[in-house]
C-alpha positions, -999 to +999 in steps of 0.1 A: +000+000+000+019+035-011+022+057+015+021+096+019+040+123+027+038+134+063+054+166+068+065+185+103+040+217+119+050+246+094+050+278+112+014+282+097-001+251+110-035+264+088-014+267+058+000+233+063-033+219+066-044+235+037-017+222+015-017+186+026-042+159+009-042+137+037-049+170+060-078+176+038-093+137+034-088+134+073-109+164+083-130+154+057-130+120+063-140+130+110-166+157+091-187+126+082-179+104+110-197+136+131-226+139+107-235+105+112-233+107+147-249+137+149-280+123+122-279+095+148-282+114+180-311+141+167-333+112+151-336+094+182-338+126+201-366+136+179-385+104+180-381+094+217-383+104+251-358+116+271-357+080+290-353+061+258-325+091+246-312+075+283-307+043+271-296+049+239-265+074+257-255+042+279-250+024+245-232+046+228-210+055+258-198+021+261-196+019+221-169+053+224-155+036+259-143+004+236-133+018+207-115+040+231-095+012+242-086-005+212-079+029+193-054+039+222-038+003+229-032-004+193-037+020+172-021+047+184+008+027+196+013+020+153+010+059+149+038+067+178+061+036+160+074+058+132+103+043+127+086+010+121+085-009+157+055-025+152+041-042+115+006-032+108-007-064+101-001-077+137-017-047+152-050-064+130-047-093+143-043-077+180-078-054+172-094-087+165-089-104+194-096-075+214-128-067+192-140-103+201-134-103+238-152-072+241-180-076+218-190-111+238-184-089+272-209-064+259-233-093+245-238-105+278-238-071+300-269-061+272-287-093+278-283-087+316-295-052+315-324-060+286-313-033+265-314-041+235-294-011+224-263-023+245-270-059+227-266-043+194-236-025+201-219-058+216-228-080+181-211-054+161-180-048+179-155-064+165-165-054+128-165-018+141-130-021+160-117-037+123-135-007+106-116+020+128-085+004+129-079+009+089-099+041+088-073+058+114-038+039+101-053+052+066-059+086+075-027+089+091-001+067+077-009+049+044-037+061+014-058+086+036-084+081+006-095+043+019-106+063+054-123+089+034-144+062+012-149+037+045-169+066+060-187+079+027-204+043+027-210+044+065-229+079+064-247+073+034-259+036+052-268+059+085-287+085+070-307+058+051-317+047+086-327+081+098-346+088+071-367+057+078-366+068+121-381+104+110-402+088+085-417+061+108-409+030+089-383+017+116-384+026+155-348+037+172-337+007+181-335-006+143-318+030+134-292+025+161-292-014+148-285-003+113-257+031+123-237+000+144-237-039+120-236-015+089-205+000+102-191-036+111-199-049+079-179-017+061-150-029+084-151-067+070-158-057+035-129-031+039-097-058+054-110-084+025-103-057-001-077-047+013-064-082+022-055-074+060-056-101+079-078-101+108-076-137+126-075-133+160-041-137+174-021-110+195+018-117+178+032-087+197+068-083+217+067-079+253+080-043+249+053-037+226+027-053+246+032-037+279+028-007+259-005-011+248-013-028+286-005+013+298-022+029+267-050+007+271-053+009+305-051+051+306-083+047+286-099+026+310-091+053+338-100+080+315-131+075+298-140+043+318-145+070+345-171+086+322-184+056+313-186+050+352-202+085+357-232+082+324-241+051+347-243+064+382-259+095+369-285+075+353-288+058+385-287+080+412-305+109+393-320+094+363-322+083+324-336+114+318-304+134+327-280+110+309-309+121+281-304+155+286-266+155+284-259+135+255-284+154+235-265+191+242-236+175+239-246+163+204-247+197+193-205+200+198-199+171+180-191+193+151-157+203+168-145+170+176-141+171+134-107+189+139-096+179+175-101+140+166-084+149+128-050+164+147-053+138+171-043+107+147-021+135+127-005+148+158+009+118+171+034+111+143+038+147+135+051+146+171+070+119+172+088+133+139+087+172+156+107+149+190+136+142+166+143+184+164+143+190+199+121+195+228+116+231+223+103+225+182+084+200+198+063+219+223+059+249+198+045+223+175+017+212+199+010+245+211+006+260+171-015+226+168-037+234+200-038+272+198-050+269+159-078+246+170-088+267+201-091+298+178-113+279+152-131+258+176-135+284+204-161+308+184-178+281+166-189+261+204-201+301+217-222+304+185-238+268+194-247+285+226-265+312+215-285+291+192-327+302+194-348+281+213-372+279+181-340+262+162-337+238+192-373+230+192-372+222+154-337+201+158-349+181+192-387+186+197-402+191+231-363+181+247-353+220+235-358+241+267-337+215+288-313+207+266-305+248+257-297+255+299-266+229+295-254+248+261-227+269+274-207+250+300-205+221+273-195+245+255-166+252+274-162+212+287-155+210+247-130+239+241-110+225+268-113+189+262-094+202+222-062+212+242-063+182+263-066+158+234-031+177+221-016+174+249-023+140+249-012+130+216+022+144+225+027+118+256+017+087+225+049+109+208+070+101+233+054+068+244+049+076+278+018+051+288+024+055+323+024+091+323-009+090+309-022+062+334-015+083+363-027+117+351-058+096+342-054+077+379-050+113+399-083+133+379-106+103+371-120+104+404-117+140+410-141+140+377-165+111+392-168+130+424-173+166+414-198+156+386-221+130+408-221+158+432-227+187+409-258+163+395-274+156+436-279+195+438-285+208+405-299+177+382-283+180+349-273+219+351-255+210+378-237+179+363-229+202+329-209+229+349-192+203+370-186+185+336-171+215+325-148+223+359-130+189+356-122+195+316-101+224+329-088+207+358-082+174+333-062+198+307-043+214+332-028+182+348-021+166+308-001+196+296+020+198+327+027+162+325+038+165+285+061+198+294+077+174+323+081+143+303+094+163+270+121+183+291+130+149+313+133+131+283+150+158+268+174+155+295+184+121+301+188+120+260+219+148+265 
């Protein structure tokens, strides 16, 4: 497979973007990824209550908690190997295996719970694991265009589905059912084209694997605390919060377009930007993070200040609830862009257990604050405590990267 140019941070980071193709098919390529999660979202939003919009969050939370995992553990252990420490085709095989055990896991945890949202999202697992694993080595390392067709097919397939939800020839539950095994089936149809391999094996060095053990295991700190948190809110305080949330949050999923796109590009750009020095490389991730901030920024204020007779039309009766939670998502977004850069500079430097115990000391800072933030103010409350530990969370990850670049730095001289 021919592989592309991938070029440093110039001092115009926008003017580099501009000029690359694989720039251009990734952010392209995360555009539709957020469409169809967004169609997704506002069709069941608009055709159920705020208790079904409940159940349907818990499924897609655990859907973004294991793709989480197998993106950080393998995936982005591939993007940080740039000078070729781990082969492609065994990271495959590694995605399989993992896309297996936790597709079965989440089989039986949706049979236990009787949703059949969660049942759904457990069958097609492992073909959506497959399906993300080419899309991001492809938009980052080898022919960016495979990524960009992958998710032309998948929107196209999910927008079929909504138009049936909105029409009323198939309930929620068959939209979600076609958004998740189409995906899967993309992701088969996808590694026999491309003839990756995908028999479930895990062929990795030990080096190798106790790296994705820590990169894996940050994410199940990190976001497994969010997972933990969507589930004891809907206990403790209700579906119809968890509702709430994930239907204002729906609204930002437009800037995850860019911070998700110089994610996968940041990491090797880092690693590459590591070679020059540590001072090249923390200029590099602050022109990547200040860029996004100043593109992002006014776009999530503008969300905020969106009419209510807009909302109504986009979510239906859900609009006056979901519009109070508006602005400190808002900022819970903004921050969580110069986290994510911050982040993709420790996969640079391969420091998984960095990451594990930033994730360790503000996970339950995060679990604590917003649990008590929901108790006294329902989902308001939950929304500005959301948004308190973003800051604290992107305050603790860029110290961290600034402390393992110069240590690093050091005990290389």
């Amino acid at each position: 497979m021919r592989s592309e140019p991938l070029r440093l941070p110039s001092l115009s980071f926008v003017t580099a973007l501009a000029r690359s193709e694989r720039a251009r098919n990734a952010l392209t390529t995360n555009a539709l990824s957020s469409l169809g999660n967004f169609g997704l979202t506002f069709a069941i939003v608009r055709s159920a209550d705020l208790t079904t919009v409940g159940k349907f969050a818990l499924a897609f939370a655990i859907y973004a908690f294991a793709t989480a995992i197998a993106k950080a553990g393998i995936t982005e252990s591939v993007l940080s190997a740039i000078r070729g420490v781990r082969r492609r085709e065994d990271a495959a095989h590694e995605v399989s295996l993992v896309g297996l055990v936790l597709g079965s896991a989440i089989v039986v945890g949706g049979l236990l719970a009787g949703s059949p949202f969660i049942i759904l999202t457990g069958v097609a697992m492992h073909g959506i694991l497959v399906y993300d694993f080419i899309k991001v080595t492809h938009m980052a390392l080898l022919e960016s265009r495979v990524a960009l067709r992958q998710e032309l097919a998948w929107t196209g397939l999910t927008f079929a589905g909504v138009a049936g939800a909105v029409t009323g020839v198939i309930d929620v539950v068959a939209l979600y059912g076609v958004w998740a095994v189409s995906c899967a089936v993309i992701g088969y149809t996808s590694a026999g084209v491309l003839r990756i391999g995908i028999l479930p094996r895990w062929p990795s060095s030990g080096m190798e694997t106790k790296l994705t053990g820590l990169y894996a295991l940050d994410q199940v700190i990190g976001p497994g605390a969010i997972l933990l948190t969507t589930y004891l809110l809907a206990g403790l305080s209700g579906l119809a919060v968890v509702g709430a949330l994930r239907a204002a949050a729906a609204f930002f999923s437009p800037l995850t377009i860019v911070s998700t796109t110089g994610h996968s590009l940041g990491i090797p750009l880092l690693s590459r930007a590591r070679e020059l020095g540590p001072r090249h490389e923390l200029r590099s991730a602050v022109q990547i993070a200040g860029v996004q901030i100043a593109v992002l920024g006014p776009l999530a204020l503008l969300i905020t200040a969106l009419p209510l007779p807009f909302l109504t039309l986009v979510v239906g009766a859900n609009a006056t609830p979901v519009r109070m939670l508006l602005l400190p998502l808002a900022i819970d977004a903004i921050l969580n862009v110069a986290s994510t850069v911050a982040l993709s500079g420790h996969r640079a430097e391969r420091a998984g257990l960095r990451t594990v115990l930033v994730f360790a000391v503000t996970a339950p800072i995060r679990l604590v604050i917003i649990l008590t933030g929901a108790h006294y103010a329902g989902a308001l409350g939950a929304a500005w405590a959301t948004a308190l530990t973003a800051l604290i969370g992107m305050l603790a990850m860029w110290w961290s990267y600034h402390n393992v670049v110069m240590r690093n730095a050091a005990a290389q001289s």
